[in-house]
C-alpha positions, 0 to 999 in steps of 0.5 A, spaced: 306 934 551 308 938 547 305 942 540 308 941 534 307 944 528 309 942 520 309 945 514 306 942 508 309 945 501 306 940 496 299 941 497 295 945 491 290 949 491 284 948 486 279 952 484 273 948 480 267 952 477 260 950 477 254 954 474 258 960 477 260 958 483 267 957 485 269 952 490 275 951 492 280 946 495 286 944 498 290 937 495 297 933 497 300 931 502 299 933 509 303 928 513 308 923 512 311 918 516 319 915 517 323 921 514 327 926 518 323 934 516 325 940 516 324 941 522 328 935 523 322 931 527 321 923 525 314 920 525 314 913 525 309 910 520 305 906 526 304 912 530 301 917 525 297 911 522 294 909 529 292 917 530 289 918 522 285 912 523 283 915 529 281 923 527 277 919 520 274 916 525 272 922 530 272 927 526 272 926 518 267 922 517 263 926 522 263 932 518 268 935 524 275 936 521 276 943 521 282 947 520 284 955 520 287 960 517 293 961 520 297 958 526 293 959 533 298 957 540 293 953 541 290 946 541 284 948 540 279 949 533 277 956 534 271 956 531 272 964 528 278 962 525 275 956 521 277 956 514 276 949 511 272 942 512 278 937 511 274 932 507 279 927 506 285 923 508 288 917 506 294 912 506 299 912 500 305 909 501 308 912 508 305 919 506 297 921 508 294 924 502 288 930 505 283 934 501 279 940 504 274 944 502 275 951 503 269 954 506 264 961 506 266 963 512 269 969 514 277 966 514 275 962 509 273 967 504 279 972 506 283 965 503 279 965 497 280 973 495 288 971 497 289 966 492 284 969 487 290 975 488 295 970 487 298 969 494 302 963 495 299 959 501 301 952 504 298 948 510 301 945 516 299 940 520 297 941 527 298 936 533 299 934 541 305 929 543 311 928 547 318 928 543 324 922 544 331 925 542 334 919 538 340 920 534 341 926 530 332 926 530 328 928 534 322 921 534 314 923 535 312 919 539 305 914 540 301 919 545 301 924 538 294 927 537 292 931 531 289 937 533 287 939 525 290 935 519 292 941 515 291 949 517 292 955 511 299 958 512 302 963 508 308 962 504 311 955 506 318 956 502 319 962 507 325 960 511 325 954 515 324 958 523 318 961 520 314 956 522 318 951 525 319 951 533 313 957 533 307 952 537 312 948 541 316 950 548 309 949 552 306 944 555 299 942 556 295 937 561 289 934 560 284 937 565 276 935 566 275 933 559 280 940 557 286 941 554 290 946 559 297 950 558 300 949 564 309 947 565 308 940 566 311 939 573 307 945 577 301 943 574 303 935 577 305 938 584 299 941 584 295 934 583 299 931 588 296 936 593 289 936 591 290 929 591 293 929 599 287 934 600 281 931 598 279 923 597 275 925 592 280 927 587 283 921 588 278 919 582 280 924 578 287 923 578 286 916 577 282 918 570 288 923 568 293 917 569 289 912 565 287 917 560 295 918 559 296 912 558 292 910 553 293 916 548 
């Protein structure tokens, strides 16, 4: 499984003010399904429908979807860097419309002073999955898990290379109930050997191999 990353150019930043506070907040599209990207990746509908229904689920609607200013190099929220609450995200034809609430954290009020001075951010989709080459495309595919709906990046009409491709190249495998960067292949040698070792980490093994195939 691989990181992917998707830069989002149609979002708006709102400010609404009330008694003397200012709230800010994020609205637009954050994913969109059945149309080759920039970063020339196909979402089918079905998959990302499957995983939103899933992150509302587990996460919005739990108070638990956050996003970050910036991109980490990993799958991981980061709890220092958290920017934003994601309140929202909803079907609409084969786009997924998401509203966020910047929040008075550290991150988030660095975001708010940037866009009080004028600096033009976007957002981008962070997630988990495998790829399938088909044609001239490059098709996500049904095992992808959103990480965030939507971390605060900067200038999202910069050249295409700055975001695309910057999470991608590692591979991550599912360890004890943690994510762990690893290269795929050394990580299921070694597996496999504990697995010859000890009769016990058969169990385990048995947990990770269904856990794969039911994402």
């Amino acid at each position: 499984m691989r990181l992917i990353a998707e830069e989002i150019t149609t979002v708006d930043f709102l400010c609404e003010e009330k008694e003397g506070k200012k709230n800010y907040f994020i609205e637009g599209i954050f994913l969109q399904a059945e149309l080759k990207n920039r970063n020339n990746r196909m979402y089918p509908f079905k998959t990302l429908q499957n995983e939103v229904t899933k992150y509302s689920e587990n996460y919005i609607q739990k108070g638990r979807a956050l996003g970050e200013l910036g991109h980490p190099d990993g799958p991981s929220i980061n709890l220092d860097r958290v920017s934003h609450k994601i309140l929202s995200l909803r079907e609409d034809g084969n786009n997924f419309i998401g509203r966020a609430k910047l929040l008075d954290t550290p991150m988030g009020k660095v975001a708010k002073s940037l866009l009080d001075e004028g600096v033009k951010l976007g957002v981008s989709s962070r997630g988990m999955g495998s790829i399938r080459k088909e044609d001239n495309c490059n098709v996500v595919m049904d095992d992808f898990m959103l990480a965030t709906a939507a971390d605060i990046v900067a200038d999202p009409s910069a050249p295409d290379a700055f975001v695309s491709g910057i999470m991608e190249g590692k591979d991550w495998v599912w360890d004890g109930g943690i994510l762990r960067e690893k290269f795929a292949t050394k990580t299921y040698k070694s597996i496999n050997t504990l697995v010859d070792q000890k009769q016990l980490d058969e169990k385990k093994l048995d947990l990770f191999n269904d856990f794969l195939s039911n994402i």
